[in-house]
py3Dmol code that shows the C-alpha trace and the ligand (Angstrom):
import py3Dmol

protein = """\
ATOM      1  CA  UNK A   1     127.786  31.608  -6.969  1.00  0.00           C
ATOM      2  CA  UNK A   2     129.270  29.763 -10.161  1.00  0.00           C
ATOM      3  CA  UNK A   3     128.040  25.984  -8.920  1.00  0.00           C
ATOM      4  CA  UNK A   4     124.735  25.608 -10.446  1.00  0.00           C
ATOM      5  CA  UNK A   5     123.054  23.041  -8.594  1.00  0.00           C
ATOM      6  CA  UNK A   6     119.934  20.908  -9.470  1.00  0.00           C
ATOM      7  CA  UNK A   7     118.431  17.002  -9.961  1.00  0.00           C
ATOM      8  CA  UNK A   8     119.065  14.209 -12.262  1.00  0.00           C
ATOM      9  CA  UNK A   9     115.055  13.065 -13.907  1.00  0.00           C
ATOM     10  CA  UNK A  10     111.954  14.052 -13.445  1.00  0.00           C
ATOM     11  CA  UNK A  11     110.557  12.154 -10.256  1.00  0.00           C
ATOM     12  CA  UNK A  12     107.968  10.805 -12.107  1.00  0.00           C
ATOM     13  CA  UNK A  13     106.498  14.156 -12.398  1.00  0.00           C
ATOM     14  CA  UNK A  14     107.294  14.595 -16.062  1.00  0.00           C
ATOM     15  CA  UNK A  15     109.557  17.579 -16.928  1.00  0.00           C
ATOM     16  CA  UNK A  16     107.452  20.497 -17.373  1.00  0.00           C
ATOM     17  CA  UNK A  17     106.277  19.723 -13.779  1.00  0.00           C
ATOM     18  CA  UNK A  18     109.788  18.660 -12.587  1.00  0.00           C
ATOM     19  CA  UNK A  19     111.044  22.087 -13.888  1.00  0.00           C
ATOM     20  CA  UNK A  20     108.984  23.812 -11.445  1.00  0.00           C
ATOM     21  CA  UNK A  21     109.584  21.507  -8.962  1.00  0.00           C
ATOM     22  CA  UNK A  22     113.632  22.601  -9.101  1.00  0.00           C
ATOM     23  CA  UNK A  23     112.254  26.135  -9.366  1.00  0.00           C
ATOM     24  CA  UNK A  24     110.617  25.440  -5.740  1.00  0.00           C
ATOM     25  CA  UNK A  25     113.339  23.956  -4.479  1.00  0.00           C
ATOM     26  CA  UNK A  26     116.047  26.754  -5.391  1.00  0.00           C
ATOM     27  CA  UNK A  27     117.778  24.704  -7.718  1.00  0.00           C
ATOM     28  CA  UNK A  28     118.995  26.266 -11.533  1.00  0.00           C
ATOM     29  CA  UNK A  29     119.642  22.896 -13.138  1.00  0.00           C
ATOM     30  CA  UNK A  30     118.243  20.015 -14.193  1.00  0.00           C
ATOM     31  CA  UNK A  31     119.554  16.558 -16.128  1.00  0.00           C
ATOM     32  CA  UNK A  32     116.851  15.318 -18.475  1.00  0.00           C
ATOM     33  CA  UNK A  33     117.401  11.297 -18.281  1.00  0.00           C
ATOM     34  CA  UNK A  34     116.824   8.584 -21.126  1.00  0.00           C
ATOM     35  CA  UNK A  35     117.944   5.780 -18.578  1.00  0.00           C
ATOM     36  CA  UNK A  36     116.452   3.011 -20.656  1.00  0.00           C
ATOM     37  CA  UNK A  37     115.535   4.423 -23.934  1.00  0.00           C
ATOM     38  CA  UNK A  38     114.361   7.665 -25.619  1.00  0.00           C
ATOM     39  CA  UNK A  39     110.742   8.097 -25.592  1.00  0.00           C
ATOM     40  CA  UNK A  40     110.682  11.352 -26.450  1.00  0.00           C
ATOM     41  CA  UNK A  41     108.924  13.594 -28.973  1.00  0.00           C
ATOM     42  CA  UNK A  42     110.550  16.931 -30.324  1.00  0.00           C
ATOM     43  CA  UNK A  43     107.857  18.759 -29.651  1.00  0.00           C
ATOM     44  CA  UNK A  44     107.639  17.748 -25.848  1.00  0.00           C
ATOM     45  CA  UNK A  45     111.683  18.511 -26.264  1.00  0.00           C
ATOM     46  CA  UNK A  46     111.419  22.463 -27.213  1.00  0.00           C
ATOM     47  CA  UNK A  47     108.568  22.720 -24.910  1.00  0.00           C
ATOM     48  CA  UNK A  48     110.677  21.621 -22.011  1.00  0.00           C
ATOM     49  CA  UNK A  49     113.155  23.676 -23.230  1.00  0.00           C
ATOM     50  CA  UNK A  50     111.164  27.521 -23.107  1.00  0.00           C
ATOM     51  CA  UNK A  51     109.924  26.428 -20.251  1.00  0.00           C
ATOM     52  CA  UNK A  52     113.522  25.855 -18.611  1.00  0.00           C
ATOM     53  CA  UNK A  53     114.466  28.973 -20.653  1.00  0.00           C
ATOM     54  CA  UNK A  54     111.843  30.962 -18.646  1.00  0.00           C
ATOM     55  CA  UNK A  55     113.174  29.678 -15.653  1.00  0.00           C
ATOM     56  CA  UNK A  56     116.678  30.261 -16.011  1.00  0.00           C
ATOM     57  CA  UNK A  57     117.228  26.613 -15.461  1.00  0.00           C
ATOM     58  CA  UNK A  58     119.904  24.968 -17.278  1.00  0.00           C
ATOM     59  CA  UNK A  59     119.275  21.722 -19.197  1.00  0.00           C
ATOM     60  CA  UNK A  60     121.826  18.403 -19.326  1.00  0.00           C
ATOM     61  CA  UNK A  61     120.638  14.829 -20.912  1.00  0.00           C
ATOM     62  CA  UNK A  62     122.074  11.918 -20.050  1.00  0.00           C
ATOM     63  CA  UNK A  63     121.820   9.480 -22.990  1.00  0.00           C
ATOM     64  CA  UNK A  64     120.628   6.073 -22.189  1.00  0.00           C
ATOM     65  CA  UNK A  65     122.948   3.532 -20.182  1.00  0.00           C
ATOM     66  CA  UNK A  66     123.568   1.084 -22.164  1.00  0.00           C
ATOM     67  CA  UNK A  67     126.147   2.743 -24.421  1.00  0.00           C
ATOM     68  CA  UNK A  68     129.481   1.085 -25.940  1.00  0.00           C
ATOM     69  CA  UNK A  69     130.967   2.626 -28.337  1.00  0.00           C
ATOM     70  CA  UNK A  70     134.019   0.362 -28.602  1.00  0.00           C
ATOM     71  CA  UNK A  71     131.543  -2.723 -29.333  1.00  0.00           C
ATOM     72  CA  UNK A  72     133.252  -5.232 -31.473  1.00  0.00           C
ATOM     73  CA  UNK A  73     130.179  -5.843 -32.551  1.00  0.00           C
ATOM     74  CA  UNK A  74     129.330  -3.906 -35.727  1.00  0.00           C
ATOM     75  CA  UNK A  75     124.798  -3.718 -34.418  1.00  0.00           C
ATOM     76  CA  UNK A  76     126.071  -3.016 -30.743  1.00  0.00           C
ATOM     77  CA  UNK A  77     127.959  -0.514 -32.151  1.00  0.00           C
ATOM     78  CA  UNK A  78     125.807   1.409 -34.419  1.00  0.00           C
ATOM     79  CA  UNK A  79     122.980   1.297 -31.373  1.00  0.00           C
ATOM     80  CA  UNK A  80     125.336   2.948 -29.336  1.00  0.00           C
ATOM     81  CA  UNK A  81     125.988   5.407 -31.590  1.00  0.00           C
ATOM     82  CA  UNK A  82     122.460   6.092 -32.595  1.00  0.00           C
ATOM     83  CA  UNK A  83     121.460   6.217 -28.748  1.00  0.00           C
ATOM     84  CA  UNK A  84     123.768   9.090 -28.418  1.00  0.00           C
ATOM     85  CA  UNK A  85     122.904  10.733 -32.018  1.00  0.00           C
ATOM     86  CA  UNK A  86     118.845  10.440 -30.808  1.00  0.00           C
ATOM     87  CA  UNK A  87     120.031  11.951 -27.734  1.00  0.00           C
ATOM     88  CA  UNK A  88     121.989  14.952 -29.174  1.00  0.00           C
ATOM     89  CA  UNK A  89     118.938  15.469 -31.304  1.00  0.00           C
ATOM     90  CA  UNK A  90     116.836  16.470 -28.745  1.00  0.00           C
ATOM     91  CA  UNK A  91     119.222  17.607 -26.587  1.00  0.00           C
ATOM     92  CA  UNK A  92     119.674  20.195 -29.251  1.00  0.00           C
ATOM     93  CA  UNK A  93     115.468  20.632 -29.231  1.00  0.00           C
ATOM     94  CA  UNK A  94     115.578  21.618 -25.520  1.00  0.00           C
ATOM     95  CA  UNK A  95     118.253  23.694 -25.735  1.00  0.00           C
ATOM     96  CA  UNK A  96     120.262  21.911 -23.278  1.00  0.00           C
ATOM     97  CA  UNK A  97     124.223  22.247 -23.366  1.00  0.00           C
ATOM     98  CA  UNK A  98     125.933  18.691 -22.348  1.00  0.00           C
ATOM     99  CA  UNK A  99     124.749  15.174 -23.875  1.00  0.00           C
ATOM    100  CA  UNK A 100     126.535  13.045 -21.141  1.00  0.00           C
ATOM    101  CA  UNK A 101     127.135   8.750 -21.693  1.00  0.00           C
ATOM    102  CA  UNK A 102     128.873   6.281 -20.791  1.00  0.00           C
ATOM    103  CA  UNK A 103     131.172   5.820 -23.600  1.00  0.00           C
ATOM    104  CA  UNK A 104     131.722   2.264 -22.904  1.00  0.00           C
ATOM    105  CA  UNK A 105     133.996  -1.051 -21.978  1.00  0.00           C
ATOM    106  CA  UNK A 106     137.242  -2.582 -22.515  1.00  0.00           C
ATOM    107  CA  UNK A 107     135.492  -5.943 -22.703  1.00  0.00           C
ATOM    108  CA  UNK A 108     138.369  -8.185 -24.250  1.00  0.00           C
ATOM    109  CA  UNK A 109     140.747  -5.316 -25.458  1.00  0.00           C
ATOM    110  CA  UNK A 110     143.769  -3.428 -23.974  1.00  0.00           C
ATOM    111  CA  UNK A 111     143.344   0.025 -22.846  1.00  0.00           C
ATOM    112  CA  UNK A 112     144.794   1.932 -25.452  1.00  0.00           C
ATOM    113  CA  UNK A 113     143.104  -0.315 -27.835  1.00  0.00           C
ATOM    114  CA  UNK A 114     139.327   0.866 -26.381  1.00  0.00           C
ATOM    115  CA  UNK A 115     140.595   4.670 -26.073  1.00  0.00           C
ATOM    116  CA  UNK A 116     141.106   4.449 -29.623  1.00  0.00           C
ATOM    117  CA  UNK A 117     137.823   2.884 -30.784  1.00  0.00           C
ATOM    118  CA  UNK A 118     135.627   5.224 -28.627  1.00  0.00           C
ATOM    119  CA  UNK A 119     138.208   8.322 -29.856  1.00  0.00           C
ATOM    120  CA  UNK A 120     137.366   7.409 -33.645  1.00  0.00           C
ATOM    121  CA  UNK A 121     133.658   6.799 -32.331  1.00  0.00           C
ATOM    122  CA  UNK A 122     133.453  10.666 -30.844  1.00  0.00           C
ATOM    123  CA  UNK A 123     135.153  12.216 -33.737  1.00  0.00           C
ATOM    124  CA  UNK A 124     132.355  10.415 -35.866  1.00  0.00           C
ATOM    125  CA  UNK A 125     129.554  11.621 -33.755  1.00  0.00           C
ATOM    126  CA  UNK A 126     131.221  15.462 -33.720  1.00  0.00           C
ATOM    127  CA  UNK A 127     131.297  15.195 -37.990  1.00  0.00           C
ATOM    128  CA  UNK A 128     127.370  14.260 -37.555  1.00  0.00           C
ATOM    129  CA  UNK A 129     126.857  16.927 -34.827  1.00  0.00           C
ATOM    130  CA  UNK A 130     128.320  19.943 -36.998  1.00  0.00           C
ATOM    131  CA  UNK A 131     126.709  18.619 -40.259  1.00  0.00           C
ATOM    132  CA  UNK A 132     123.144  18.588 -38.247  1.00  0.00           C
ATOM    133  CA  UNK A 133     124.191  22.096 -36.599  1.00  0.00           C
ATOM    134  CA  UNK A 134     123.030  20.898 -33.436  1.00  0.00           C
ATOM    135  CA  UNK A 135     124.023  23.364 -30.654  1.00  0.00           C
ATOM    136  CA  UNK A 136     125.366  20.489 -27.850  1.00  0.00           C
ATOM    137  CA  UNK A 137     128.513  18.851 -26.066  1.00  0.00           C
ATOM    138  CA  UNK A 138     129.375  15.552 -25.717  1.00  0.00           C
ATOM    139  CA  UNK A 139     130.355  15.111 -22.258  1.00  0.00           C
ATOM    140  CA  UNK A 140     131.325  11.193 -21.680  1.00  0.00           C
ATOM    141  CA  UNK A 141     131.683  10.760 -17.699  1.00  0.00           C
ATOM    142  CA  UNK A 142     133.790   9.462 -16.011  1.00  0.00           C
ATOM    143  CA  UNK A 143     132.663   6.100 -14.907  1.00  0.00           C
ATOM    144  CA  UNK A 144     132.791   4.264 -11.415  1.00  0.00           C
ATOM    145  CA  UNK A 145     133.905   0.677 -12.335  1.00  0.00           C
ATOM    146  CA  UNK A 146     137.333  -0.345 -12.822  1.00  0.00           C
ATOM    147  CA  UNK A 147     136.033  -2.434 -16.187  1.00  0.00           C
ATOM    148  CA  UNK A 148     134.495   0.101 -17.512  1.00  0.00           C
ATOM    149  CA  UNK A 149     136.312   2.954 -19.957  1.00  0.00           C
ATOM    150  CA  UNK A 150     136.252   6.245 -18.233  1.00  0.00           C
ATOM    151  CA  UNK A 151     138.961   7.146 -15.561  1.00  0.00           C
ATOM    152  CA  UNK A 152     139.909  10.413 -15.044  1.00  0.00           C
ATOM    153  CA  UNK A 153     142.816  10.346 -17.156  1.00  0.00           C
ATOM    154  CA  UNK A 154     141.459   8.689 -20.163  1.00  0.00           C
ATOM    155  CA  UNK A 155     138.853  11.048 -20.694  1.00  0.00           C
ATOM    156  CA  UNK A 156     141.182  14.077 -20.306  1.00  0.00           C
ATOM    157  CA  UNK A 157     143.189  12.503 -22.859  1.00  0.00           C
ATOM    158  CA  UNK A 158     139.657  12.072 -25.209  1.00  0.00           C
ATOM    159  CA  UNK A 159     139.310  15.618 -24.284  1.00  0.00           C
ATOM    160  CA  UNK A 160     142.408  16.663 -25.940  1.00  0.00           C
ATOM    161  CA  UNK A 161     142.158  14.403 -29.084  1.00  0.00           C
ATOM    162  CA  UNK A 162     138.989  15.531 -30.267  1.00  0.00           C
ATOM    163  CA  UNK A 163     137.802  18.255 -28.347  1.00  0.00           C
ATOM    164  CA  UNK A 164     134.888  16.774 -27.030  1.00  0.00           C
ATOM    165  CA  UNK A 165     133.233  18.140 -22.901  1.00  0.00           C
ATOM    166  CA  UNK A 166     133.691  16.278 -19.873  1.00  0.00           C
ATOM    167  CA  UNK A 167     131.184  15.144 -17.329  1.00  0.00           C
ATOM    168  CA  UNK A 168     133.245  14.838 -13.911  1.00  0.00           C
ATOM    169  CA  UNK A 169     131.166  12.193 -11.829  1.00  0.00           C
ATOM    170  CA  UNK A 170     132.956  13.057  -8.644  1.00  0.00           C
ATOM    171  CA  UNK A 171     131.326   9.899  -6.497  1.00  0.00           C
ATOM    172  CA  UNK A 172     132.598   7.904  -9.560  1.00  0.00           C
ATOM    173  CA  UNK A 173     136.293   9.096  -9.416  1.00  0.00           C
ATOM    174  CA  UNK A 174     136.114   8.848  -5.281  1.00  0.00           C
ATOM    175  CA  UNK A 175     135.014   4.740  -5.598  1.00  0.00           C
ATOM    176  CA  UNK A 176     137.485   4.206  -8.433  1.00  0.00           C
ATOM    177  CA  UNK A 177     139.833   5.515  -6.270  1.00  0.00           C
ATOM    178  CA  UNK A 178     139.228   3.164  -3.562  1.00  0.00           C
ATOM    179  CA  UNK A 179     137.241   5.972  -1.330  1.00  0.00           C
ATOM    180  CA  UNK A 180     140.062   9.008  -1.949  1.00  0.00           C
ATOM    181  CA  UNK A 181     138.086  12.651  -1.799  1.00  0.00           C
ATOM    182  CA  UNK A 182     141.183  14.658  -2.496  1.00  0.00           C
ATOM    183  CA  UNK A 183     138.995  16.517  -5.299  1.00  0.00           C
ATOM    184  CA  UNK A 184     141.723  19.699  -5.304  1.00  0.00           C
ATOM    185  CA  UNK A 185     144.216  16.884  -6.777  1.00  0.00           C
ATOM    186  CA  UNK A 186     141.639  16.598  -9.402  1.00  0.00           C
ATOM    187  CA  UNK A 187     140.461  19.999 -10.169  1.00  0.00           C
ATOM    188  CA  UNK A 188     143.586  21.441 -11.045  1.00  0.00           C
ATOM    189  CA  UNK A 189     143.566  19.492 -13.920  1.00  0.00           C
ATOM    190  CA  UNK A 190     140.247  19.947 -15.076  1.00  0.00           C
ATOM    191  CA  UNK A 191     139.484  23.000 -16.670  1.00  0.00           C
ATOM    192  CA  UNK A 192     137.203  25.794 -15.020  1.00  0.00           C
ATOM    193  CA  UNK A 193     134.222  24.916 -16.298  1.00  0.00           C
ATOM    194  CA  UNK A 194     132.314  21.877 -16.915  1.00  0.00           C
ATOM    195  CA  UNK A 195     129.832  19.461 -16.097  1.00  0.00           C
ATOM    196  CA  UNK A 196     129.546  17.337 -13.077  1.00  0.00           C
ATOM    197  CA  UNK A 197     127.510  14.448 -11.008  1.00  0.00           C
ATOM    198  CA  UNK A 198     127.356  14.037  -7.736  1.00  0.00           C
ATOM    199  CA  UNK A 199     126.122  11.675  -4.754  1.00  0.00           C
ATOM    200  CA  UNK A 200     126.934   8.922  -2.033  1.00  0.00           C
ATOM    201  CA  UNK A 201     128.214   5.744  -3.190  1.00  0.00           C
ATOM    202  CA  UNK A 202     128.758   2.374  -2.245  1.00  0.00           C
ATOM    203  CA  UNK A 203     132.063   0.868  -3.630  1.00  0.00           C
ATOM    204  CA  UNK A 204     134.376  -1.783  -3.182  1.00  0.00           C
ATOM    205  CA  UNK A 205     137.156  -3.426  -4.858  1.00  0.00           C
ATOM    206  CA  UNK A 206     136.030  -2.901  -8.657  1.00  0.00           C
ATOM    207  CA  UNK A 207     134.764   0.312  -7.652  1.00  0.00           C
ATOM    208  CA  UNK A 208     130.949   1.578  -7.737  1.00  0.00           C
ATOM    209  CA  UNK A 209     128.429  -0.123  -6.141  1.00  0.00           C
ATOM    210  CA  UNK A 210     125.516   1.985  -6.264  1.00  0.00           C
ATOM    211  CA  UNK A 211     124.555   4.899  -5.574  1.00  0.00           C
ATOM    212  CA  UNK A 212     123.082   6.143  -2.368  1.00  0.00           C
ATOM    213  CA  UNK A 213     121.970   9.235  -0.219  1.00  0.00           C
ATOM    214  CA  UNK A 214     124.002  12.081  -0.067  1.00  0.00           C
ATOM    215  CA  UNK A 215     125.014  13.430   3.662  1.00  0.00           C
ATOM    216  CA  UNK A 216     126.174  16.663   4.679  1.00  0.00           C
ATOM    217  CA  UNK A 217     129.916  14.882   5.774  1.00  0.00           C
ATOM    218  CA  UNK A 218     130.051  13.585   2.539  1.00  0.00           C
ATOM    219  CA  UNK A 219     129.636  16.359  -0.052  1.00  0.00           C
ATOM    220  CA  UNK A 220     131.246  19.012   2.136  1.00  0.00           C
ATOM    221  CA  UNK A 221     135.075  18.015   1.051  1.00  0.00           C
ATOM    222  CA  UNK A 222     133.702  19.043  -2.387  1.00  0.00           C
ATOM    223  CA  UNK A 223     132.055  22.242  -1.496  1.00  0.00           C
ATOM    224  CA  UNK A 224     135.437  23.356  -0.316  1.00  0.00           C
ATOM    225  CA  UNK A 225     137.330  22.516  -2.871  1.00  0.00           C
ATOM    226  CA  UNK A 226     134.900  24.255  -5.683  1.00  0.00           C
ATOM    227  CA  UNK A 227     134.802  27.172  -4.101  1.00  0.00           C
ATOM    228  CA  UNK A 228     138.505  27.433  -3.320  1.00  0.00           C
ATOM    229  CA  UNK A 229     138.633  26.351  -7.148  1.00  0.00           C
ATOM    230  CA  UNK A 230     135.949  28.881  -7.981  1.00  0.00           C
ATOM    231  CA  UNK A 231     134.568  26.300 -10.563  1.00  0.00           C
ATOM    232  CA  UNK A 232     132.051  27.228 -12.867  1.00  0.00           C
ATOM    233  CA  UNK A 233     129.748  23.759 -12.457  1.00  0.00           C
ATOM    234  CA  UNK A 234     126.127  22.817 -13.175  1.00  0.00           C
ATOM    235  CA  UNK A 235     126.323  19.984 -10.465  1.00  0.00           C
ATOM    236  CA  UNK A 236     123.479  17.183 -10.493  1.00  0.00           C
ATOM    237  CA  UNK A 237     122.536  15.371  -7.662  1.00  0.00           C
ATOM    238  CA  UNK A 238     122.183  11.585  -8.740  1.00  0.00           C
ATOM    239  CA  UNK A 239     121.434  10.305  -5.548  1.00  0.00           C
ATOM    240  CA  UNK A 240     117.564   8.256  -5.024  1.00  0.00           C
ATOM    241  CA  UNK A 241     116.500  11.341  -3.309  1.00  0.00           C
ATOM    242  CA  UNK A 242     118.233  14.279  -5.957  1.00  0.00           C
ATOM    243  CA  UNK A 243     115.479  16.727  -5.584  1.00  0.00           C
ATOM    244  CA  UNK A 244     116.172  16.898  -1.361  1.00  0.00           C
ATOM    245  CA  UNK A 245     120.091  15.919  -1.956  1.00  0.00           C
ATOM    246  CA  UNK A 246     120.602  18.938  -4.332  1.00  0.00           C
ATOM    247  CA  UNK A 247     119.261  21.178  -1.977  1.00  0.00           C
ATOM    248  CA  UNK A 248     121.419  19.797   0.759  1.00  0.00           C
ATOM    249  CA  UNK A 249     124.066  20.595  -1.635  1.00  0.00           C
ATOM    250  CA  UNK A 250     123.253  24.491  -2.787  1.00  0.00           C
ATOM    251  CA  UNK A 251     122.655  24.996   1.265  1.00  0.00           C
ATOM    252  CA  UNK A 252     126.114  23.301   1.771  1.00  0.00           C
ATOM    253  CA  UNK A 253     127.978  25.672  -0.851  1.00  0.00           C
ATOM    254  CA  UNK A 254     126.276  29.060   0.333  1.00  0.00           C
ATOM    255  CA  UNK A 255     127.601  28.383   3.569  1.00  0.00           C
ATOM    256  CA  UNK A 256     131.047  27.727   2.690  1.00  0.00           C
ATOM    257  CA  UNK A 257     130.870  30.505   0.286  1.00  0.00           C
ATOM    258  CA  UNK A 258     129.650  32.821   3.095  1.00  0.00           C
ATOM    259  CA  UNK A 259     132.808  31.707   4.832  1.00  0.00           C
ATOM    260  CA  UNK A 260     135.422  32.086   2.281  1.00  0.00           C
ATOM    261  CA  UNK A 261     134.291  35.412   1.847  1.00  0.00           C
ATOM    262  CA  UNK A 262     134.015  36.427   5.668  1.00  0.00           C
ATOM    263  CA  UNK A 263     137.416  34.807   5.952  1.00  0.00           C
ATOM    264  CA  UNK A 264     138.694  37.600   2.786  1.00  0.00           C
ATOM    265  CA  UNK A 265     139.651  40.594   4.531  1.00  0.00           C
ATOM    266  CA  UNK A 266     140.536  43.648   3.450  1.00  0.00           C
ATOM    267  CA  UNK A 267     143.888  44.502   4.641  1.00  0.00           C
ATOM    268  CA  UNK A 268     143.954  46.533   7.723  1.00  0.00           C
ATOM    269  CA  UNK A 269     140.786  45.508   9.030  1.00  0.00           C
ATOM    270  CA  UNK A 270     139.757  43.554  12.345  1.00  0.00           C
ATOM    271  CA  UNK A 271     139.714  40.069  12.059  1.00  0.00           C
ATOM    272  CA  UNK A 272     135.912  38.883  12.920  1.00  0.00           C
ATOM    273  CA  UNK A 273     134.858  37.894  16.208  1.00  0.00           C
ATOM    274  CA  UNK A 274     134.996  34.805  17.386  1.00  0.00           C
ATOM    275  CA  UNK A 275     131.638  34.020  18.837  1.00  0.00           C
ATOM    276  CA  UNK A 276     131.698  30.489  21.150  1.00  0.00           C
ATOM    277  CA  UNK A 277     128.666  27.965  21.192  1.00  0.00           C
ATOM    278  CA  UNK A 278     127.023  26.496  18.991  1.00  0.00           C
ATOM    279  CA  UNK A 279     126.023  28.021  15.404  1.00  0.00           C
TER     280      UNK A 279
END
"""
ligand_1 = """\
1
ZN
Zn 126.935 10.112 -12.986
"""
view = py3Dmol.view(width=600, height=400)
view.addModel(protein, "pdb")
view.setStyle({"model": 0}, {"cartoon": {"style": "trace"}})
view.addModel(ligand_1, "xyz")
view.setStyle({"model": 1}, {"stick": {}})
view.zoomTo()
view.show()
C-alpha cells in the first residue's frame, strides 16, 4: 500500500512512547505537534527520530498555530517566521520530511496581495533552509476557513512559485467547499505524492468548525479515490481520537485495496463469485 497512515501528537504519552503506541496500532506515521509553542530540546528531537527510524515510522511536524506570515506587523511577522524556522530546526533533528503551518490571513488585504507576502515569506524561509542544510519541506496546508489564506488553488499556485510541499487537509478543502467530497476533482491536480490530514469536521458558512470523530461513511469516499489515484500519502488522522481514527482508516484502505485488486482480472479469467448475505 502507498497511503501511510498514522496520528497527529503524542496523546500525552510523550513521543518515544507514542511511537510505539502507532507501532501497536499498525500505523507507519506519525505528526509531531508544537500546537502552542516549541518546547523541545534537540536532543529529545534525534532521539525521537532513531527511534522512529527503527520503526520504520515516518515523521511530520506541524509548526505551532498561530502562524501569519503576511502580518503587517513587522514582530508578528518575524514570530511567525521564527515559529516555522524553530520548527524546521528540529524537524531536521528528527529526521522528519514535511514542516506543515498555517501560512496565514488576509486580514485587511486583497488576495493576491496576501499570496504575495506569504510567497516572498516562503522563498525567505527556503534561502534560510538551504544555508542551514536542513533536510525538510515546507508543506503550508490548506486551511478550512474562508478568511484564512490557504485554498486549494492558492497553495498550488505557492507550489509553483517557489517550489515549496503541500499539506492537503482533505476535511479542510471538503468544509471550504461547503461539504463537497469529490476528492478525484482534486487529486488530479495534485501531484502523486504528498502530505495529507484527515478527519470529521463540523463546518458551516465560513467553513471549519472543528474538528470531530472520524466514521467509516465519512473517510470511505477518500479511500476510493486514493487508491483509484494510487497516491503515495503519509495520511494523519487529526481527529480527538487519531490513534483509534487512523486505524479505522488503514482498515478502511486495505479493504478497498483488497477490492480493487479482486476486481483486476486477468483477461480470460472467471469473473469472481458473487456470494449473497452479509460480509
Ligand atoms: Zn490539518
Amino acid at each position: 500500500m502507498t497511503v501511510r497512515v498514522g496520528p497527529a501528537g503524542a496523546d500525552g504519552i510523550g513521543y518515544p512512547a507514542a511511537l510505539e503506541k502507532v507501532r501497536a496500532f499498525g500505523l507507519d506515521c506519525l505528526e509531531v505537534t508544537f500546537t502552542y509553542g516549541i518546547r523541545m530540546r534537540e536532543a529529545d528531537a534525534e532521539r525521537i527520530g532513531e527511534v522512529a527510524g527503527r520503526s520504520r515510522i515516518a515523521l511530520s511536524v506541524h509548526a505551532p498555530y498561530y502562524i501569519n506570515l503576511a502580518s503587517e506587523e513587522p514582530e508578528k511577522a518575524e514570530a511567525s517566521r521564527r515559529r516555522v524556522l524553530d520548527s524546521c530546526r528540529l524537524a531536521h533533528r528528527m529526521g522528519a520530511g514535511c514542516v506543515v503551518f498555517h501560512a496565514g490571513f488576509y486580514q485587511k488585504r486583497s488576495a493576491k496581495q496576501t499570496f504575495e507576502r506569504i510567497r516572498e515569506a516562503v522563498e525567505d524561509l527556503h534561502r534560510v533552509v538551504d544555508r542551514k542544510g536542513w533536510r525538510v519541506r515546507l508543506c503550508p496546508e490548506i486551511t478550512g476557513k474562508r478568511s484564512q489564506f490557504g485554498s486549494a488553488e492558492e497553495l498550488l499556485a505557492l507550489m509553483d512559485a517557489t517550489g515549496c510541499g503541500i499539506t492537503v487537509d482533505f476535511s479542510h478543502w471538503f468544509a471550504r467547499h461547503g461539504g463537497c467530497d469529490d476528492y478525484p476533482a482534486l487529486l488530479c491536480r495534485l501531484p502523486r505524492r504528498f502530505h495529507a490530514h484527515f478527519s470529521g469536521i463540523e463546518y458551516g458558512e465560513k467553513g471549519e468548525r472543528r474538528h470531530v470523530r472520524t466514521t467509516e461513511t465519512f473517510f470511505r469516499p477518500l479511500a476510493e479515490a486514493l487508491i483509484a489515484r494510487r497516491a503515495e500519502v503519509t495520511l494523519v488522522s487529526e481527529s480527538p481520537e487519531p490513534y483509534a481514527d487512523a486505524a479505522m482508516m488503514r482498515r478502511v484502505l486495505a479493504r478497498v485495496e483488497k477490492k480493487v485488486r479482486s476486481g483486476r482480472r486477468r483477461p480470460g479469467e472467471a469473473p469472481p463469485r458473487l456470494v449473497s448475505g452479509k460480509r
